[in-house]
PDB file of N, H, CA, C and O in Angstrom:
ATOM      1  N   UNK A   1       0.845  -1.191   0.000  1.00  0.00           N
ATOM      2  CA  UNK A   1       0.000   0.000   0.000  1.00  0.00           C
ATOM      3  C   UNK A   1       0.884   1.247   0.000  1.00  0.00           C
ATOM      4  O   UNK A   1       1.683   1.471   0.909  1.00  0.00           O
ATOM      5  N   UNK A   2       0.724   1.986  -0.972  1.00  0.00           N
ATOM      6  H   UNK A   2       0.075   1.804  -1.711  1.00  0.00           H
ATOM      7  CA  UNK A   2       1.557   3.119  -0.695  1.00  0.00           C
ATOM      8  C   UNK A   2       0.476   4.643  -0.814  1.00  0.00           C
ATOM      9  O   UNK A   2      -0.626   4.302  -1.246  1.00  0.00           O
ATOM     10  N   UNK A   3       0.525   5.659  -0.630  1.00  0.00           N
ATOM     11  H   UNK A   3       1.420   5.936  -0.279  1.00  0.00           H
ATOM     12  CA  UNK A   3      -0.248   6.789  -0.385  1.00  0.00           C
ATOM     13  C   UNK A   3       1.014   7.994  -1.252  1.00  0.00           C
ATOM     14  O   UNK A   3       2.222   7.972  -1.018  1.00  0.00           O
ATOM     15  N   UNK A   4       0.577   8.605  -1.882  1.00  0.00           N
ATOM     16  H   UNK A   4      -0.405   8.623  -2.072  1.00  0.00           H
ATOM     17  CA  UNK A   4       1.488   9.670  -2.047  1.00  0.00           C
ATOM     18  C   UNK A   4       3.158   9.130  -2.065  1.00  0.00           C
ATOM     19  O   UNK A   4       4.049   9.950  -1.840  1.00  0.00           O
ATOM     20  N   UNK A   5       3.343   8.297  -2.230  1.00  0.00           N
ATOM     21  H   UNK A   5       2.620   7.631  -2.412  1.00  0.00           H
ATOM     22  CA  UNK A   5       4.552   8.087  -2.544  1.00  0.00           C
ATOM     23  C   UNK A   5       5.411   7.086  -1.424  1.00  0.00           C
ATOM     24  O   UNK A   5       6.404   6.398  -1.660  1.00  0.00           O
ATOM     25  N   UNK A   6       4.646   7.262  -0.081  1.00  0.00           N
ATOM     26  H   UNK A   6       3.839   7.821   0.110  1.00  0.00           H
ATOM     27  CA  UNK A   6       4.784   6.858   0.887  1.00  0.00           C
ATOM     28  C   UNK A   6       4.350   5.226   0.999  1.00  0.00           C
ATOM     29  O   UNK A   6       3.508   4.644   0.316  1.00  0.00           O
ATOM     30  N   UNK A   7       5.262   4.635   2.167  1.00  0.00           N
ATOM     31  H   UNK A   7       5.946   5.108   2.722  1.00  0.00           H
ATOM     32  CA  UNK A   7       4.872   2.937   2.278  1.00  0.00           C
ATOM     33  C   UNK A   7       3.922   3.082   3.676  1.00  0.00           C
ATOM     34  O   UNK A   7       3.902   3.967   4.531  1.00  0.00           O
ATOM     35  N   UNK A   8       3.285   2.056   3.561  1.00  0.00           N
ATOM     36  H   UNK A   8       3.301   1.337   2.866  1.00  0.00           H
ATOM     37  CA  UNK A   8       2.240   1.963   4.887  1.00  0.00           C
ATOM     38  C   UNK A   8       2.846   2.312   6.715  1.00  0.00           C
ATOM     39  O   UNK A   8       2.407   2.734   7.784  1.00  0.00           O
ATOM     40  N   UNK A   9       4.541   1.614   5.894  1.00  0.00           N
ATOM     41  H   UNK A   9       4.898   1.270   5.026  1.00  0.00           H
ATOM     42  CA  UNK A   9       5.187   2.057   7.141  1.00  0.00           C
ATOM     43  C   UNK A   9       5.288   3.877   7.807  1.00  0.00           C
ATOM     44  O   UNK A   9       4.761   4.519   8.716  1.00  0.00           O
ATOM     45  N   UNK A  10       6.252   4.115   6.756  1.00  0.00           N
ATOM     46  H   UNK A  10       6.680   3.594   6.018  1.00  0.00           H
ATOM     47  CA  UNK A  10       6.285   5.920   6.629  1.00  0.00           C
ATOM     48  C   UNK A  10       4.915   6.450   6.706  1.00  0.00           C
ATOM     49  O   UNK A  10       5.052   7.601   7.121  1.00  0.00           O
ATOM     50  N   UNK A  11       3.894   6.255   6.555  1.00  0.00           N
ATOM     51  H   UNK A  11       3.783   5.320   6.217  1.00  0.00           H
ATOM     52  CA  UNK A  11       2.331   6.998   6.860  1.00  0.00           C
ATOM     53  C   UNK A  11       2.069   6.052   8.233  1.00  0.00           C
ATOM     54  O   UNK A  11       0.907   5.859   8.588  1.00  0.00           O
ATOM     55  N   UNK A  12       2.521   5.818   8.538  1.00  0.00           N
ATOM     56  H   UNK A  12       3.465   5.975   8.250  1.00  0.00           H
ATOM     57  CA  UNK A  12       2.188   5.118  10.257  1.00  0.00           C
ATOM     58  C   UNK A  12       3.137   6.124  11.271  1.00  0.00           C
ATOM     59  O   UNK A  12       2.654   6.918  12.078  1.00  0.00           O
ATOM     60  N   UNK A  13       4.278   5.951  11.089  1.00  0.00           N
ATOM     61  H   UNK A  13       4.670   5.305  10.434  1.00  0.00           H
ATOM     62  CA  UNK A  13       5.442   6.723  11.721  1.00  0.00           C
ATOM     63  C   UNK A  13       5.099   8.224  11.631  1.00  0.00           C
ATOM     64  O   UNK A  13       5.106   8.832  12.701  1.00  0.00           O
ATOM     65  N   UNK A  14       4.735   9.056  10.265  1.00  0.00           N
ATOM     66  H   UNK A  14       4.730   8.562   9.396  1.00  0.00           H
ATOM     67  CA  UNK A  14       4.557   9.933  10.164  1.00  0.00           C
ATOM     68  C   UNK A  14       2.836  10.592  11.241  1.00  0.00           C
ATOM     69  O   UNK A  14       2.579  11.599  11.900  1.00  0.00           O
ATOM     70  N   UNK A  15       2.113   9.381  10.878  1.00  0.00           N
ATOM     71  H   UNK A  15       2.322   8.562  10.343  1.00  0.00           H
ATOM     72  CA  UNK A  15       0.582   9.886  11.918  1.00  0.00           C
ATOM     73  C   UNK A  15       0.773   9.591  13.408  1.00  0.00           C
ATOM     74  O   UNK A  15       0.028  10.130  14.227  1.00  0.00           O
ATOM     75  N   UNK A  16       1.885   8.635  13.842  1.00  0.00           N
ATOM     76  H   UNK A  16       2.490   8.197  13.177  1.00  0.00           H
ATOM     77  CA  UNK A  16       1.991   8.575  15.015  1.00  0.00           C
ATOM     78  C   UNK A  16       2.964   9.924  15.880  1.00  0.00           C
ATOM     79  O   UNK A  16       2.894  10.172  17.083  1.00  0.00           O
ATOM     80  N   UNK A  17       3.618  10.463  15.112  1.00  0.00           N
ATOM     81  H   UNK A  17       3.675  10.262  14.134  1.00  0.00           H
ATOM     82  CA  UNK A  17       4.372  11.523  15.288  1.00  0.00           C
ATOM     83  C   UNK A  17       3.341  12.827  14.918  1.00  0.00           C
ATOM     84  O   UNK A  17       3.723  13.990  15.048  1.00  0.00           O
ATOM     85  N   UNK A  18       2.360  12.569  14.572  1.00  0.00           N
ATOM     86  H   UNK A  18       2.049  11.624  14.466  1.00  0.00           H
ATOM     87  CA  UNK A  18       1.906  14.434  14.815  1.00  0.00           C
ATOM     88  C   UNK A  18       1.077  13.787  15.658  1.00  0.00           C
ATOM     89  O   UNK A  18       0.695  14.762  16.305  1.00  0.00           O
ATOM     90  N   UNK A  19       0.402  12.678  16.226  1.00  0.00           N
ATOM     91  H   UNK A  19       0.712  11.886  15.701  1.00  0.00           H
ATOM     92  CA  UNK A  19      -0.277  12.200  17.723  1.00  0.00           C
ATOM     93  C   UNK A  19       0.205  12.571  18.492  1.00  0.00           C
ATOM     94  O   UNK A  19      -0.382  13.056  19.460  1.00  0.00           O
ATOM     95  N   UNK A  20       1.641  12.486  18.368  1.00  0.00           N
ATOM     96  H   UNK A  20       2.117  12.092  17.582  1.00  0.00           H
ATOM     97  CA  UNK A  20       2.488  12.644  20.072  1.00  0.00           C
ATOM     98  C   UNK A  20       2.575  14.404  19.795  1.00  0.00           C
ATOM     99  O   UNK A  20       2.260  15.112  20.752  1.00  0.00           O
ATOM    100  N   UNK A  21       2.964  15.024  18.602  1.00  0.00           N
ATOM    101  H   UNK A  21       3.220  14.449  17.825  1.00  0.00           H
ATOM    102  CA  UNK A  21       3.231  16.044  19.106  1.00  0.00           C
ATOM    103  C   UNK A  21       1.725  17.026  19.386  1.00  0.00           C
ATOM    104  O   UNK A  21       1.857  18.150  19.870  1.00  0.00           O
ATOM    105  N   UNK A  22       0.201  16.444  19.007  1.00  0.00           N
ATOM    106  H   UNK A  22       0.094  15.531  18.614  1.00  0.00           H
ATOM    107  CA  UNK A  22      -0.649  16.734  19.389  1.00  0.00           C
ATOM    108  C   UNK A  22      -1.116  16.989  20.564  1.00  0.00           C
ATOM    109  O   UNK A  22      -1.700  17.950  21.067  1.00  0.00           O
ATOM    110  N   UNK A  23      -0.630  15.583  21.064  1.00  0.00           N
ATOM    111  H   UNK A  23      -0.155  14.803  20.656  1.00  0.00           H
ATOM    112  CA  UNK A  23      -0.693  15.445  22.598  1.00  0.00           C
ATOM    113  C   UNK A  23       0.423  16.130  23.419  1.00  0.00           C
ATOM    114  O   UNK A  23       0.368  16.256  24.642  1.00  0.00           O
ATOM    115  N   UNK A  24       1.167  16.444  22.851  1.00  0.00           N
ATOM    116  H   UNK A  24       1.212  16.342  21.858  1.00  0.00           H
ATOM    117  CA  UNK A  24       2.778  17.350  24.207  1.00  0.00           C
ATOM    118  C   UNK A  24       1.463  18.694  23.903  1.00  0.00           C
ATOM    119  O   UNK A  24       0.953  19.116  24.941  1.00  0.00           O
ATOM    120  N   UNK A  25       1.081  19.163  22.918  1.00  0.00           N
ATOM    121  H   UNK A  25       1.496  18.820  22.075  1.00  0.00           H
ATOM    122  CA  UNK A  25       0.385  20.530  22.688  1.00  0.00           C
ATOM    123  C   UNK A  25      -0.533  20.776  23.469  1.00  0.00           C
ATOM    124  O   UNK A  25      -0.658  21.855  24.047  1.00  0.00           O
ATOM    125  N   UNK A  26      -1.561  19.466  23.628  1.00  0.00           N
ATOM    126  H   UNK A  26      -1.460  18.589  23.158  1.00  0.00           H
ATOM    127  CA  UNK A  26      -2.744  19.719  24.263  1.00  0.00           C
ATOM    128  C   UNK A  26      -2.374  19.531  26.135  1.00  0.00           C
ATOM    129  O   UNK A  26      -3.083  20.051  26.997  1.00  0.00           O
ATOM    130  N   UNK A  27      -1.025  18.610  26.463  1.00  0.00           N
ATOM    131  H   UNK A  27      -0.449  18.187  25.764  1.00  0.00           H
ATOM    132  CA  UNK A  27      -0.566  18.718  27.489  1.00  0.00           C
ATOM    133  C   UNK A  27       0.112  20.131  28.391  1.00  0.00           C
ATOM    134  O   UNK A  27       0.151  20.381  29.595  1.00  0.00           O
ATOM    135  N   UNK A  28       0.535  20.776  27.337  1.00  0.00           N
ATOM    136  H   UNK A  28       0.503  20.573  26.359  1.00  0.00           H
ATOM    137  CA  UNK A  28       1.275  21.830  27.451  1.00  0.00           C
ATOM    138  C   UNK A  28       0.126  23.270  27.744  1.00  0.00           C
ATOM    139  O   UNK A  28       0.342  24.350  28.294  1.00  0.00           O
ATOM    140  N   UNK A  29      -1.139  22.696  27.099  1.00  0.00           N
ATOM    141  H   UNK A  29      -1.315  21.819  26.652  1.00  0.00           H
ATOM    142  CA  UNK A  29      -2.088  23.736  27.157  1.00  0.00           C
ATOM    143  C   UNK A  29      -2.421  24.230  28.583  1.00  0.00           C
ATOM    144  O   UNK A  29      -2.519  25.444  28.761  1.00  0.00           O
ATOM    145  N   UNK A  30      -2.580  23.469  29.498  1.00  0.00           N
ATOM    146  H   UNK A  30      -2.500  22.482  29.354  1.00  0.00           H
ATOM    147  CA  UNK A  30      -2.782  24.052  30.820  1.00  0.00           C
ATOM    148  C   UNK A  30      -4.290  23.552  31.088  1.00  0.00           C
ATOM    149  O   UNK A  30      -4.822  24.280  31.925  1.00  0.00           O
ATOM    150  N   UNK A  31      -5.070  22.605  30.661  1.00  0.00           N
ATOM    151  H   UNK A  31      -4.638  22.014  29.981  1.00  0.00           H
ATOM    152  CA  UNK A  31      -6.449  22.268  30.434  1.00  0.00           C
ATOM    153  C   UNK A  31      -7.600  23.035  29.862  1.00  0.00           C
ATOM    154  O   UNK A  31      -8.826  22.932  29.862  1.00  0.00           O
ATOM    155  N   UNK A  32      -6.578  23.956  29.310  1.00  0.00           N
ATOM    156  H   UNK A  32      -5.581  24.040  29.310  1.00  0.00           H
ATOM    157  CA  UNK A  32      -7.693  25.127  28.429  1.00  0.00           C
ATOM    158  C   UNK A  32      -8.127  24.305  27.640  1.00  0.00           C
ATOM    159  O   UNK A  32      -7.475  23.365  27.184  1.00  0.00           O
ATOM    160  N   UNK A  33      -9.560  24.632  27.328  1.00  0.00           N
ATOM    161  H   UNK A  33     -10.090  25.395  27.698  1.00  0.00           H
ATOM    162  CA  UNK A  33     -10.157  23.850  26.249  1.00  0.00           C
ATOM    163  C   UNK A  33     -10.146  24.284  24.788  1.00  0.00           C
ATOM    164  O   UNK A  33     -10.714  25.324  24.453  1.00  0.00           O
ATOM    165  N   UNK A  34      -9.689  23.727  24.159  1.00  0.00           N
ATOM    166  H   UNK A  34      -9.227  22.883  24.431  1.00  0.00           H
ATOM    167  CA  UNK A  34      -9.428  23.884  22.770  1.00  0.00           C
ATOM    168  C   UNK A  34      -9.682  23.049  21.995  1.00  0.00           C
ATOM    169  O   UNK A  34      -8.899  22.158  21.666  1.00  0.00           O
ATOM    170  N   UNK A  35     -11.529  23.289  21.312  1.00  0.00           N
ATOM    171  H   UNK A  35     -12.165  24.012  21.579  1.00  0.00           H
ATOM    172  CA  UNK A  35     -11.703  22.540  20.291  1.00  0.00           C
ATOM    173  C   UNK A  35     -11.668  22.222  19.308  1.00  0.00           C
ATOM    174  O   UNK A  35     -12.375  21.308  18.884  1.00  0.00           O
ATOM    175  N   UNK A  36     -10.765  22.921  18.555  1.00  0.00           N
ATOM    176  H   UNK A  36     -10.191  23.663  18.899  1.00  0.00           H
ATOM    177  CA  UNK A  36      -9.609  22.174  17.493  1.00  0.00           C
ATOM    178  C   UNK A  36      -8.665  21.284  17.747  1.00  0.00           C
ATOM    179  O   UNK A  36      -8.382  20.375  16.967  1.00  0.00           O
ATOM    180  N   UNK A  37      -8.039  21.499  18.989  1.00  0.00           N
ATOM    181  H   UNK A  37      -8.269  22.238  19.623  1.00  0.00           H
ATOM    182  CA  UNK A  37      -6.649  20.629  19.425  1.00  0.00           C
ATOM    183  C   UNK A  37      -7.507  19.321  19.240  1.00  0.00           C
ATOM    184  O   UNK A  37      -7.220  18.486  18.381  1.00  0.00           O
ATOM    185  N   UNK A  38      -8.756  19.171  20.241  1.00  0.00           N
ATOM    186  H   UNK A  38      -8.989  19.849  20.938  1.00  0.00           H
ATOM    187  CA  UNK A  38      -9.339  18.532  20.198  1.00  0.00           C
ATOM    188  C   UNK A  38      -9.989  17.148  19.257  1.00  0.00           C
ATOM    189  O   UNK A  38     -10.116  15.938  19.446  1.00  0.00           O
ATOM    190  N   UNK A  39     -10.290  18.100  18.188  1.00  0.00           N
ATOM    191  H   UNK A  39     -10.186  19.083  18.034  1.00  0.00           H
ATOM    192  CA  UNK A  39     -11.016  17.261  17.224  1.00  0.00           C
ATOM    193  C   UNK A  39      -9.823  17.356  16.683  1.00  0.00           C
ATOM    194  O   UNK A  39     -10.186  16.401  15.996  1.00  0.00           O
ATOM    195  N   UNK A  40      -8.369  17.647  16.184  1.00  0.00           N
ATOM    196  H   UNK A  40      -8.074  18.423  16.741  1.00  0.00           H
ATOM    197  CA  UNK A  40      -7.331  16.974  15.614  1.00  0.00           C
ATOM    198  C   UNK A  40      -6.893  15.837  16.464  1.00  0.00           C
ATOM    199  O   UNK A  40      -6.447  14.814  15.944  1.00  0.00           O
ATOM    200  N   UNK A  41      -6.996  15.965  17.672  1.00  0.00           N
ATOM    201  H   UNK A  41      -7.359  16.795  18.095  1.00  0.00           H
ATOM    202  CA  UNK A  41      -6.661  14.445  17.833  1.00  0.00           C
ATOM    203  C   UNK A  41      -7.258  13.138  17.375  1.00  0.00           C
ATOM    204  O   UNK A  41      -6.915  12.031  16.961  1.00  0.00           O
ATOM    205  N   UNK A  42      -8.701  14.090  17.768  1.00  0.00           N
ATOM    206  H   UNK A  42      -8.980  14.989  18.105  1.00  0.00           H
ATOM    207  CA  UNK A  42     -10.018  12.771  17.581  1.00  0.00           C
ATOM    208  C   UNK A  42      -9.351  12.049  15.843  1.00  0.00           C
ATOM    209  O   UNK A  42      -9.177  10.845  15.658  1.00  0.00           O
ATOM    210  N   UNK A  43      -9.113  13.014  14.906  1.00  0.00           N
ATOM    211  H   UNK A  43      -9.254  13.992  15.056  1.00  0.00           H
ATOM    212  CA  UNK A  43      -9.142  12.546  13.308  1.00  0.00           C
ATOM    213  C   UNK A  43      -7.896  11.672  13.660  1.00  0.00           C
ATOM    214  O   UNK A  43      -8.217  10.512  13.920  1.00  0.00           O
ATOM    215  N   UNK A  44      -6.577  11.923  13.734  1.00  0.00           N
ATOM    216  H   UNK A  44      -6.316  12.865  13.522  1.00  0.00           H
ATOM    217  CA  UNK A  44      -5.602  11.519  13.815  1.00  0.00           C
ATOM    218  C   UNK A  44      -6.030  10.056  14.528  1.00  0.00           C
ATOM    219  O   UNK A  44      -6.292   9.135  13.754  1.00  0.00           O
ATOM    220  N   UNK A  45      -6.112   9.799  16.026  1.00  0.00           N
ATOM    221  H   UNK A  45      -5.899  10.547  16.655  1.00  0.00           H
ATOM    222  CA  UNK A  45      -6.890   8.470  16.464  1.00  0.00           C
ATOM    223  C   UNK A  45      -7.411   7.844  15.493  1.00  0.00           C
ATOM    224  O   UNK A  45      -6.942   6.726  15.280  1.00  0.00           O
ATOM    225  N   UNK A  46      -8.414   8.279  14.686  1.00  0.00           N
ATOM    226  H   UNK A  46      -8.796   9.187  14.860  1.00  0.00           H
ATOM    227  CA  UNK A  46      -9.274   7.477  14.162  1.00  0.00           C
ATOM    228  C   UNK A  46      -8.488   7.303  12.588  1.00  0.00           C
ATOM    229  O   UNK A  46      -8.769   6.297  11.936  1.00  0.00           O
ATOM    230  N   UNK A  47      -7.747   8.064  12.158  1.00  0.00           N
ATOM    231  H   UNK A  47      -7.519   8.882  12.687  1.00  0.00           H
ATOM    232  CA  UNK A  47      -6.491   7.772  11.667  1.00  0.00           C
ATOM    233  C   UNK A  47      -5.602   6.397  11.672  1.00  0.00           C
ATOM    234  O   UNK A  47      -5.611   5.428  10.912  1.00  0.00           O
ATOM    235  N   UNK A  48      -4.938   6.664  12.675  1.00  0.00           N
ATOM    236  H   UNK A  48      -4.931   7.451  13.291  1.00  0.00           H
ATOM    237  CA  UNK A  48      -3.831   5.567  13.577  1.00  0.00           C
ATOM    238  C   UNK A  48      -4.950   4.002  13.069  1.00  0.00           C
ATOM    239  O   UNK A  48      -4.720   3.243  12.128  1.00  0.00           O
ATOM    240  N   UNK A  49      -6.386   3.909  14.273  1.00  0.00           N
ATOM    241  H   UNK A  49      -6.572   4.526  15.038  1.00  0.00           H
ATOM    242  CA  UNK A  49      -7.231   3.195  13.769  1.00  0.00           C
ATOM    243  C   UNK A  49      -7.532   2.532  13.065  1.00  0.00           C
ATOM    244  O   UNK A  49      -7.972   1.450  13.452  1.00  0.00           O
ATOM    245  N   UNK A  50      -7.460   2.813  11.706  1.00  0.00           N
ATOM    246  H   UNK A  50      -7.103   3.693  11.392  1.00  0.00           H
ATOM    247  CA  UNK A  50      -7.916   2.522  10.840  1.00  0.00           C
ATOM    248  C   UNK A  50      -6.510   1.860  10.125  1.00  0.00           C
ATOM    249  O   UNK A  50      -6.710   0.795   9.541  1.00  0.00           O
ATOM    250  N   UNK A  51      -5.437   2.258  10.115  1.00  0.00           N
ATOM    251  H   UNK A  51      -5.275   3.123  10.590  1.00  0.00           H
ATOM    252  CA  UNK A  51      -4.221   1.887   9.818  1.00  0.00           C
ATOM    253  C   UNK A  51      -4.148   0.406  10.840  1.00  0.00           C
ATOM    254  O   UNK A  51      -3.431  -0.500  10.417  1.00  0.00           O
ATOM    255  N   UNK A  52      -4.803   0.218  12.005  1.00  0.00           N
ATOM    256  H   UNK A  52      -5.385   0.955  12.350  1.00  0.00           H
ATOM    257  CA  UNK A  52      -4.340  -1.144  13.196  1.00  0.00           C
ATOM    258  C   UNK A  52      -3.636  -0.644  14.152  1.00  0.00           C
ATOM    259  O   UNK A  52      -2.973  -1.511  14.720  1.00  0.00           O
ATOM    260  N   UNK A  53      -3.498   0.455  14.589  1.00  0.00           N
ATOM    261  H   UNK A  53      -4.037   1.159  14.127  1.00  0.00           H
ATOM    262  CA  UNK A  53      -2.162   0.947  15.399  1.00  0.00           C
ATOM    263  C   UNK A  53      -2.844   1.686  16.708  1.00  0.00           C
ATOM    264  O   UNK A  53      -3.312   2.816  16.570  1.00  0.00           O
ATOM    265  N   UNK A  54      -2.882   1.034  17.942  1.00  0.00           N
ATOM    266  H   UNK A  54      -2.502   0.116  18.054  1.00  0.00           H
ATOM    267  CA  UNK A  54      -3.538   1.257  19.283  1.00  0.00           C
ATOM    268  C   UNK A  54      -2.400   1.960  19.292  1.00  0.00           C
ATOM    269  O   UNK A  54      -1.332   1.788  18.705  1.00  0.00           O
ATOM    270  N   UNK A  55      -2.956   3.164  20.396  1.00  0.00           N
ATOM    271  H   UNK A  55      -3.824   3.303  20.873  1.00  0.00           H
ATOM    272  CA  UNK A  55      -2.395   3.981  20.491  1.00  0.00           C
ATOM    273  C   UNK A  55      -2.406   4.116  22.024  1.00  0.00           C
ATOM    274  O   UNK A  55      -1.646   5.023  22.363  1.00  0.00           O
ATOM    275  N   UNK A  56      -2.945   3.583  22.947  1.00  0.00           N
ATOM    276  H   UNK A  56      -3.562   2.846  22.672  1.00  0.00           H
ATOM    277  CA  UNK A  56      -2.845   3.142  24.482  1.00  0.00           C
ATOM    278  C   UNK A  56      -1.611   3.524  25.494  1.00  0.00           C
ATOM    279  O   UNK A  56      -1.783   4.095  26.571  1.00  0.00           O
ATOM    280  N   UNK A  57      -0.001   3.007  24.835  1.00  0.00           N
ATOM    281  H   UNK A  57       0.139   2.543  23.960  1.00  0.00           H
ATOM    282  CA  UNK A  57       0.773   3.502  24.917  1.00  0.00           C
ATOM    283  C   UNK A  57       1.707   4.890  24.536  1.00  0.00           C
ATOM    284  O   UNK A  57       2.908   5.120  24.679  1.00  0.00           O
ATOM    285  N   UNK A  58       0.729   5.591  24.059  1.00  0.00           N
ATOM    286  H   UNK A  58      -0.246   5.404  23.943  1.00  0.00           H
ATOM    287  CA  UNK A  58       1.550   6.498  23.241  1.00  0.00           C
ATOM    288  C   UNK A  58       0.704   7.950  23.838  1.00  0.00           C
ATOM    289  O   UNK A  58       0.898   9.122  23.516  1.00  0.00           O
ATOM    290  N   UNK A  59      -0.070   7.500  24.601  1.00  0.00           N
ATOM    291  H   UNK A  59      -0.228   6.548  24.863  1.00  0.00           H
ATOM    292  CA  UNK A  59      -1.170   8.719  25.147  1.00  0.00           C
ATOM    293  C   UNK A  59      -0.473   9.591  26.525  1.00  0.00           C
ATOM    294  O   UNK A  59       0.356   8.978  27.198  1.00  0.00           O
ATOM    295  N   UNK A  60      -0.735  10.627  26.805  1.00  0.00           N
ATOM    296  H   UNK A  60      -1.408  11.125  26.259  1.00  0.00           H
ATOM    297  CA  UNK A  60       0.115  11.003  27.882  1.00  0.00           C
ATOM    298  C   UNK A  60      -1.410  11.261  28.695  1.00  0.00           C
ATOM    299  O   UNK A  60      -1.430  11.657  29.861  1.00  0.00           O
TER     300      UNK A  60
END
């Protein structure tokens, strides 16, 4: 499977890396609510998801 040029691997690595840096963002926020941060995580999750890739460990 490739996407844009990319292997299933590199689009896994690449969505799991704007997860984490989603999450340092929304950690860093101070619990302000921000519903964009928000619903970018939600897509990204359901992202990861859909690729097979629990994300359980990777949550802060």
């Amino acid at each position: 499977m490739e996407d844009n040029g990319m292997t299933r691997e590199e689009l896994i690595s690449l969505t799991i890396d704007k997860y984490t840096d989603l999450q340092r963002i929304k950690k860093s926020n101070g619990g302000v609510e921000n519903k964009e941060l928000d619903y970018q995580i939600k897509v990204t999750l359901a992202k990861l998801s859909s690729l097979g890739i629990s994300v359980e460990d990777i949550t802060l």
